[in-house]
N, C-alpha and C positions, 0 to 999 in steps of 0.2 A: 297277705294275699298269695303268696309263692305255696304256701299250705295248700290251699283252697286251688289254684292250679295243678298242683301235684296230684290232688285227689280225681277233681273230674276229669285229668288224661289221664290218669290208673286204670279209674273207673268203667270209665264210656269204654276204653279198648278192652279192659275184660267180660266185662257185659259184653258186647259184640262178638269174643269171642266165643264166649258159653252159652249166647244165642243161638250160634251155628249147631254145636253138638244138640241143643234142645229145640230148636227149630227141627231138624232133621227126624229126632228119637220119635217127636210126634207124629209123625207125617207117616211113619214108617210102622206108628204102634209100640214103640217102646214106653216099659211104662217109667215116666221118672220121677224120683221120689222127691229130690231135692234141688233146687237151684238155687242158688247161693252166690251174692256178691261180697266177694272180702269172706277173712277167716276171722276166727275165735268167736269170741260168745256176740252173738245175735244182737245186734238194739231193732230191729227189724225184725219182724217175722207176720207173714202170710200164708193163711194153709186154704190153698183150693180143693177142687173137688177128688183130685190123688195127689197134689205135690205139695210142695211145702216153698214159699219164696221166701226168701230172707237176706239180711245186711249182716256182713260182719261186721266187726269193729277193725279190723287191721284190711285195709282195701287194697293188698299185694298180689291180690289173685280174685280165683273163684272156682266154682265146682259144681256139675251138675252128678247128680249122683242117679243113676239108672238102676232098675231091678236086676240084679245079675245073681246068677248062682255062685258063681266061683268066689264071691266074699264069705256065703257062708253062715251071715248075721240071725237069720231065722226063716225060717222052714218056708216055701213058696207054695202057696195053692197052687192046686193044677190047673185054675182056670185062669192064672196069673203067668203059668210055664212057657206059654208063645210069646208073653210080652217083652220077658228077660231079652239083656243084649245078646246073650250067646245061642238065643235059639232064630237070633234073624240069618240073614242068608248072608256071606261074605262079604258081599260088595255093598249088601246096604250097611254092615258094621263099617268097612271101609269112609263108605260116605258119611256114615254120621262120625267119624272119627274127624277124616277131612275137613268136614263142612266147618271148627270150629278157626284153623289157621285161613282156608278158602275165605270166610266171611273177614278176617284181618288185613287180605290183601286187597281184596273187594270192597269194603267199606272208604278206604281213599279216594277210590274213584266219586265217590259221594262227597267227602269232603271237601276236590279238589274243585270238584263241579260246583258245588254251592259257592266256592271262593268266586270263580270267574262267573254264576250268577249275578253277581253283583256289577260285571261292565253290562251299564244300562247303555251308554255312549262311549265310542271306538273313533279312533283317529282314521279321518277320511282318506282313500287311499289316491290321495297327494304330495309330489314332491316336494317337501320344503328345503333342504338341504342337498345339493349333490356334495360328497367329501371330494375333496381334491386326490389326485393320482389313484384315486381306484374308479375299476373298467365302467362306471357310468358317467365318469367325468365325462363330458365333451357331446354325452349321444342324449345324455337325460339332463331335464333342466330347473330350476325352481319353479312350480306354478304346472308342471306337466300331472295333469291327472288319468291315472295309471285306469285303465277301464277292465284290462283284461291282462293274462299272465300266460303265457303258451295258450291260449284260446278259452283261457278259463276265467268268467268273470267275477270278478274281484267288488268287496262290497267299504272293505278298512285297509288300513296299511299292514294290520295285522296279516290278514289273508295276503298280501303281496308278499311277505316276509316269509311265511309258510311256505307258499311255493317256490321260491327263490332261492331257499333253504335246502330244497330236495335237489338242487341242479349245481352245485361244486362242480366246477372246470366245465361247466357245460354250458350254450349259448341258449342264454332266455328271451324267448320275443315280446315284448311287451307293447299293448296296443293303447297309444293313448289319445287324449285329447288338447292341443295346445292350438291357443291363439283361434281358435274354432277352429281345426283343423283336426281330421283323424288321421294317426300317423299310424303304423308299425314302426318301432323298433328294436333293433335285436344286438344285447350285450351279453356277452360269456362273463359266466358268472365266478368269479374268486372261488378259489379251492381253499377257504378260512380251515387250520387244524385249531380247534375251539377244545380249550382242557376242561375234563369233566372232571368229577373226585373220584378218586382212589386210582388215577392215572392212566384214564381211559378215554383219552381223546377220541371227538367226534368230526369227520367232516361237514363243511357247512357252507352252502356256497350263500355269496353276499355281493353286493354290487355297486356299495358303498352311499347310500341312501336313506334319510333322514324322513320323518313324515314333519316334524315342527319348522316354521319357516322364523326367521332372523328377522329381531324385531329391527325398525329402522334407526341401530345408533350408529352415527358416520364416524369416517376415520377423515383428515383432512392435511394429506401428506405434506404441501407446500406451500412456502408464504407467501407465492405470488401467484396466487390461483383467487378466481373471485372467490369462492365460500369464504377463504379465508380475509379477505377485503369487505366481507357483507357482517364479517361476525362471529363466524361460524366455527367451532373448534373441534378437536377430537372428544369423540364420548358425549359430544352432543345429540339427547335424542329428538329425532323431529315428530311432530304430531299432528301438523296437518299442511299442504301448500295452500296456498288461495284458499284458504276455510274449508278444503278437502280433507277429511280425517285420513291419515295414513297412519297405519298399525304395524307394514310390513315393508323390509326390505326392498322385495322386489316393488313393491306399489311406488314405494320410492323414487328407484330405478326407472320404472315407467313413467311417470310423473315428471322427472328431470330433462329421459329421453323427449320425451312429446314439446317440450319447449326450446325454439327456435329462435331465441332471443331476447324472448320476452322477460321482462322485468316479473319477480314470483314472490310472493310474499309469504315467509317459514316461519309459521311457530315451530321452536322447538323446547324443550327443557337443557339444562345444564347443573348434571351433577356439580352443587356445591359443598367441600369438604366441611364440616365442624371440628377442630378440634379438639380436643378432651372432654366431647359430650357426653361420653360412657365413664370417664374415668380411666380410660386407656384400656376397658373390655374389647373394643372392636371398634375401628374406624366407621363413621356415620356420617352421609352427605346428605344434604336436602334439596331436590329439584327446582330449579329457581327457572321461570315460564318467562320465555323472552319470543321475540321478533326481530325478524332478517329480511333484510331485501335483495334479496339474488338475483342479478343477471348473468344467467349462462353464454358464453359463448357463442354467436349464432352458426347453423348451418342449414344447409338447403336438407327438406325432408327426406328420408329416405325409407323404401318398403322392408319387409320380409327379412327383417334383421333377428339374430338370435338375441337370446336372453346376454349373452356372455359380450355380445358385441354392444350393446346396448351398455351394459354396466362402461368398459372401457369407453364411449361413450362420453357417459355422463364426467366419468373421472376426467377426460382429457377437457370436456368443457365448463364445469363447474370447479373441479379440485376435489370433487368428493366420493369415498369410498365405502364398504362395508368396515368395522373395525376388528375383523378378526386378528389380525396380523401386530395390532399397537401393544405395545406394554402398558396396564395397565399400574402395576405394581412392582419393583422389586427391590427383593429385600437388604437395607441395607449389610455390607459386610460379603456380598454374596456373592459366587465368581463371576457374574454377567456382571454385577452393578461394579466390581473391580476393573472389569473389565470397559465400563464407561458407557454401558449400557440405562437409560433413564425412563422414567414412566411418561409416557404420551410418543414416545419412540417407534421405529416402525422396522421390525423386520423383514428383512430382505432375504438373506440367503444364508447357510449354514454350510463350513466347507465347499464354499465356494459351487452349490446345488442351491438353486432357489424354494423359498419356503412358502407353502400357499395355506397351511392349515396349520393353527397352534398345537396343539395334539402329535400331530406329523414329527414339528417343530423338536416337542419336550421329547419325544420318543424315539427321535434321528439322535439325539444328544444322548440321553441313556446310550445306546447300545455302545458305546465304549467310550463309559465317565472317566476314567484315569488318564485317557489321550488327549493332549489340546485342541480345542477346537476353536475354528474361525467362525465369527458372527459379522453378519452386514446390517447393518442397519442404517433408514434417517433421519436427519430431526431439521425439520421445516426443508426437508425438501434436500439437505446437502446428505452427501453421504460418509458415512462414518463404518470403522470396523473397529472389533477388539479380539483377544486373545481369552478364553474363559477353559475352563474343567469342570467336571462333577455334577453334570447335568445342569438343567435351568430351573429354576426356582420361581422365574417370574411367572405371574399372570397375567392373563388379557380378560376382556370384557366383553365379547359376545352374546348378548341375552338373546331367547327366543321372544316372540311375540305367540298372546295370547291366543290356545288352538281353539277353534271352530268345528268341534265333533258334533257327528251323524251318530244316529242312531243304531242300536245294535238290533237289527229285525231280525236274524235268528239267534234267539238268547240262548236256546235250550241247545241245539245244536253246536253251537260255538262254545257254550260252557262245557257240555259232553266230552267235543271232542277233544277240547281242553286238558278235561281231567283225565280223561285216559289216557291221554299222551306225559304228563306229568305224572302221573302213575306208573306208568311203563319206565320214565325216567328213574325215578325211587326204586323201583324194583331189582333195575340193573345197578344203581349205586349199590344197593345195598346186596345183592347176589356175587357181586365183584369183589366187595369187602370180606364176604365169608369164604371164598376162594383166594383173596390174597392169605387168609388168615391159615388157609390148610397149604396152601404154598410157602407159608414161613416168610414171606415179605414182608406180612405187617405182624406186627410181636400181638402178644394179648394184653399186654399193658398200654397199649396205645391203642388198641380196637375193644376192650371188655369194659364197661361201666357200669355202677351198679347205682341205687336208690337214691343216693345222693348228689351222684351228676344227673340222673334224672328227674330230680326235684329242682336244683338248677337250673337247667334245661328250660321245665314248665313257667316254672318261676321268670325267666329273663322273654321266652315266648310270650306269655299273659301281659306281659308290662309292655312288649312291642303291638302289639293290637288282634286283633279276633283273628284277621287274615293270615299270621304269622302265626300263632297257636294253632290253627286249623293244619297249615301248613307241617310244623312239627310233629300236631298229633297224626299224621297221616304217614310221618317216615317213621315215629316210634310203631305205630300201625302195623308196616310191612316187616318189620322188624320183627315183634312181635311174632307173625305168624311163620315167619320161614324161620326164624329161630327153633320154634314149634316143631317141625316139622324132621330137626335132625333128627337121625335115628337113635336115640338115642333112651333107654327104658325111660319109662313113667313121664314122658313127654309125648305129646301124640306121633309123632316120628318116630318114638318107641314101638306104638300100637300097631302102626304099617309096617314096620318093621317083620312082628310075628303076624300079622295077618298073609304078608307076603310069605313066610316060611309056611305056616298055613295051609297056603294054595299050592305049594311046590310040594310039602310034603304029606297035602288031603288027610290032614288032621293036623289041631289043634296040639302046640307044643303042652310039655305036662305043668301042670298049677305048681310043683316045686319050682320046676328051671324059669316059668315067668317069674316069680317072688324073690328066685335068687339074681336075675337080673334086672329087677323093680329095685332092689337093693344096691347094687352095683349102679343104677344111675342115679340114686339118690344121692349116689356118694358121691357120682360123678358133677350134681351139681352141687352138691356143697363147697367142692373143689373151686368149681367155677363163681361162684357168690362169693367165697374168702379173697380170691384174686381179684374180683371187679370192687370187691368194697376195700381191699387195701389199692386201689389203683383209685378209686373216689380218695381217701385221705391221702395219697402223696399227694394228688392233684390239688386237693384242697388246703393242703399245708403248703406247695409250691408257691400257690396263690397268696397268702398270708404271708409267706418270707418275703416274696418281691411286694407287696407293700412293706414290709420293715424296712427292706435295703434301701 
C-alpha cells in the first residue's frame, strides 16, 4: 500500500501542476502538443484533436510540451507561427509559466477546505471547563454560554477561540448567557508565545477555556463526611440522583446544591479493578452499578450564588468533590510514590503554592526536575507531605462527559475560511524553511529529502487516514511549487528568471546562453538529487542501526 500512496501523491501534485502551464497555454492560444503524466515509455496514450495525453511509466514528474521555435524539431507552418510560446506577448508567457507553481500553492486551499468539509457538527460555544489561574478563572464559569465575542456573534467554540486568538494581552468582552441572565463580561486575554516549526513563534491570546464539560466522577476527601458514611468513594461515577440522569459535573454540583437536607438517592458506578485480565497488557476495570443514600447537610436556602460557591458548597455539606486533583495511579519505584505519595490520595499543594489543576501540577514540577521538591497531600482527610525529584509521573482521572454538538450551518464558509488559514500557515512553514536554509541555520542534510523519504512520508500518511494524507499532500503541495519557482535554469524560476532579463533588456537572451544555463541547472539539480538521496539512505540506515542496538 506505501506504493500505491507514493504514486497518487506523485501523481495528483504533478498533474495539478502541469494543468496550470496547460490550462493557461490554452486560454491564451498556445498550441500544445504534448501533456504527459510520468516519464519513459508511455502505457497510456490519448491523442485529441492537436495534443497528445499520455502516462508514463516512471511517475517522478511530467511535461507539457508547447509549440515553440527555439527547439527546432521541425519546420512550423505559418498558420501555426502565432500559436508558438515565443510569439505570445511576455506577460502571458509569464503567466502560463507561473500558473504551473500558482496552481501547487492554490490547490491546498482545496484540500484543506474539503478536510474541514467534513465537521458536519462543531462544539457549541459553551463553557465546560474554566483552567485554574489563567485570566478567566473566577469571571467565566462552567455552563456560561458565550453568545458573542467583542460584539461579534459566535455560532461554536471554534469561532470563540478564533477571535480570542486575534487579542493577546488585550481585554476581550464576552457576552453571555447564565442562569437566564445576560451578562457582559470582559477578560484580558493571555499573550500565549505558541512555537511553530522552523522557530517562529506566534502570539496567541487565550483565556484559559475549555468547550467539554467533566463528566460527574467524585473525588471524596474525608472520612467523616456523609458521602463517605453513605458509600461513596473517590472515582466513583454518579449516574443519576432521585432517577434524575446526571451526565455532567456541574448538573451534579446543582443537584447537591438545590438539597437542603433531604435524604437523595445516588446511583452511581465504581470502577472495579480485574487483575491479570489482559495478561499484564494493561490494567482493566469493570463498572460495578450500586446505590447510596445521601443526606446532605442541611442549610437554609440561599439566591444568586456562583457556580464556584456552589461547588464549595456541596463539598462542605456532602464531602463531595470534582476528582481532578486525586492520584489516580503511581508508579511503583517512582519519586512521588517514595516519597509516600498513594493512588486515591489528594493533592494539595507543591512547594508550599496550592495546586488546583493536574496539568498545572506535572508542569510546576518539570520546571526544575533536579531540585527537591515538597508535595502536600491527604488521605481520608489527614494531611500528609513528602520530599520527591524528577518530576510526577503520577496520574489522575478526570474524564469528560459526553459533548452535545450543534450543527455546522455554515459549512462552506467555515471550511473556506479554514483552509486558507491552514494554507497561509504551510506557506510561511515552508517559506521560513528555505530562508533558514540560505541563512545557513538549517544544513541541507536536515532540510533536503529525496524519493524515498518521500515514499515514507505517503506511506505512514495513507496508514493514518484520508484527513492526514490530504493533509501531507497539501505541504508536499506548497513545497512543490515554491521549490519550483527558485531561479534557477530548467525550473520554472529559471523561466522568470530570463523572462525578467527579457523585460530589462527588450530582447530575448541568445538561444546559446539559455542552453548554456539550461545545462548549468541540470547540473545544479543533479547536485541536489545526489545529496537528498544520500541524506534518504543515512536516514534510513540510522533507522535500521537503532533497531539493531
Amino acid at each position: 500500500m506505501d506504493l500505491v500512496y507514493f504514486i497518487l501523491l506523485v501523481s495528483v501534485l504533478v498533474f495539478v501542476h502541469e494543468l496550470g502551464h496547460f490550462a493557461l497555454a490554452k486560454i491564451f492560444g498556445v498550441k500544445v502538443l504534448t501533456f504527459s503524466l510520468g516519464f519513459g515509455p508511455k502505457i497510456v496514450k490519448l491523442r485529441g484533436r492537436e495534443t497528445e495525453y499520455c502516462v508514463g511509466v516512471l511517475p517522478f514528474g511530467g511535461f507539457v510540451n508547447m509549440l515553440e521555435e527555439s527547439k527546432g524539431t521541425a519546420p512550423i507552418p505559418p498558420e501555426d507561427r502565432p500559436r508558438t510560446f515565443e510569439a505570445q506577448a511576455l506577460w502571458k508567457r509569464v503567466a502560463i509559466v507561473l500558473a504551473g507553481p500558482a496552481m501547487n500553492v492554490v490547490f491546498p486551499v482545496a484540500l484543506y477546505t474539503s478536510v474541514f468539509w467534513g465537521d458536519r457538527e462543531l462544539s457549541p460555544p459553551t463553557v465546560g471547563v474554566v483552567l485554574p489561574g489563567r485570566p478567566a478563572d473566577g469571571k467565566l464559569v462552567p455552563g456560561d454560554r458565550i453568545v458573542a465575542v467583542d460584539g461579534k456573534e459566535v455560532k461554536s467554540f471554534s469561532d470563540v477561540q478564533a477571535l480570542v486568538a486575534k487579542r493577546p494581552g488585550k481585554p476581550v468582552r464576552f457576552s453571555i448567557a447564565r442562569d437566564e441572565k445576560n451578562l457582559d463580561v470582559t477578560v484580558v486575554a493571555a499573550d500565549d508565545l505558541e512555537a511553530r516549526e522552523m522557530d517562529t513563534p506566534e502570539h496567541v491570546g487565550r483565556v484559559g477555556i475549555e468547550p467539554g464539560f467533566v463528566a460527574p466522577v467524585i473525588g471524596v476527601p474525608r472520612a467523616d463526611s456523609p458521602a463517605y458514611r453513605a458509600g461513596l468513594r473517590t472515582f466513583d461515577r454518579v449516574t443519576s440522583i432521585n432517577g434524575r440522569r446526571v451526565e455532567r459535573m456541574i448538573d451534579l454540583v446543582d443537584a447537591l446544591s438545590s438539597s437542603h437536607g433531604d435524604t437523595l438517592v445516588i446511583a452511581y458506578q465504581r470502577p472495579v479493578p480485574i487483575p491479570e485480565a489482559t495478561g499484564g497488557l494493561c490494567d482493566l476495570a469493570l463498572f460495578e452499578p450500586r446505590v447510596a443514600a445521601l443526606t446532605p447537610l442541611s442549610r437554609p436556602p440561599t439566591k444568586d450564588e456562583t457556580y464556584a460557591e456552589r461547588a464549595a458548597d456541596v463539598l462542605a455539606r456532602t464531602g463531595i468533590e470534582g476528582s481532578e486533583m486525586y492520584a489516580l495511579f503511581v508508579p511503583d519505584g517512582s519519586s512521588e510514590w517514595k516519597a509516600g505519595l498513594r493512588a486515591g490520595d489528594r493533592v494539595v499543594a507543591l512547594d508550599g503554592a496550592p495546586e488546583r489543576s493536574w496539568p498545572s501540577l506535572r508542569a510546576d514540577a518539570a520546571r526544575d526536575p533536579s531540585r527537591m521538591h515538597k508535595l502536600e497531600w491527604t488521605r481520608d482527610g489527614e494531611p500528609m507531605a513528602g520530599s520527591f525529584r524528577y518530576g510526577i509521573r503520577a496520574t489522575h482521572w478526570a474524564p469528560y462527559a459526553p459533548e452535545h454538538l450543534v450543527p455546522n450551518e455554515s459549512r462552506f464558509s467555515y471550511a473556506l475560511s479554514h483552509g486558507l488559514e491552514e494554507t497561509g500557515r504551510a506557506i510561511r512553514v515552508v517559506s521560513v524553511g528555505m530562508l533558514r536554509i540560505v541563512q545557513g541555520r538549517v544544513s541541507l542534510s536536515e532540510s533536503v529529502s529525496g524519493p524515498v523519504t518521500l515514499y515514507d512520508l505517503a506511506g505512514a500518511a495513507g496508514a493514518k487516514g484520508t484527513t492526514y494524507f490530504v493533509s501531507v499532500m497539501a505541504v508536499v503541495s506548497i513545497n512543490l511549487g515554491l521549490i519550483n519557482l527558485l531561479p534557477i535554469p530548467v525550473l520554472d524560476g529559471g523561466h522568470l528568471a530570463f523572462f525578467l532579463i527579457e523585460a530589462v533588456r527588450r530582447r530575448a537572451l541568445a538561444r546559446r546562453t539559455r542552453e548554456i544555463a539550461s545545462l548549468v541547472g541540470v547540473a545544479m539539480l543533479v547536485v541536489l538529487m545526489a545529496i537528498a538521496f544520500k541524506n534518504d539512505v543515512q536516514r534510513r540506515w540510522s533507522d535500521i542501526s537503532s533497531l539493531w542496538s
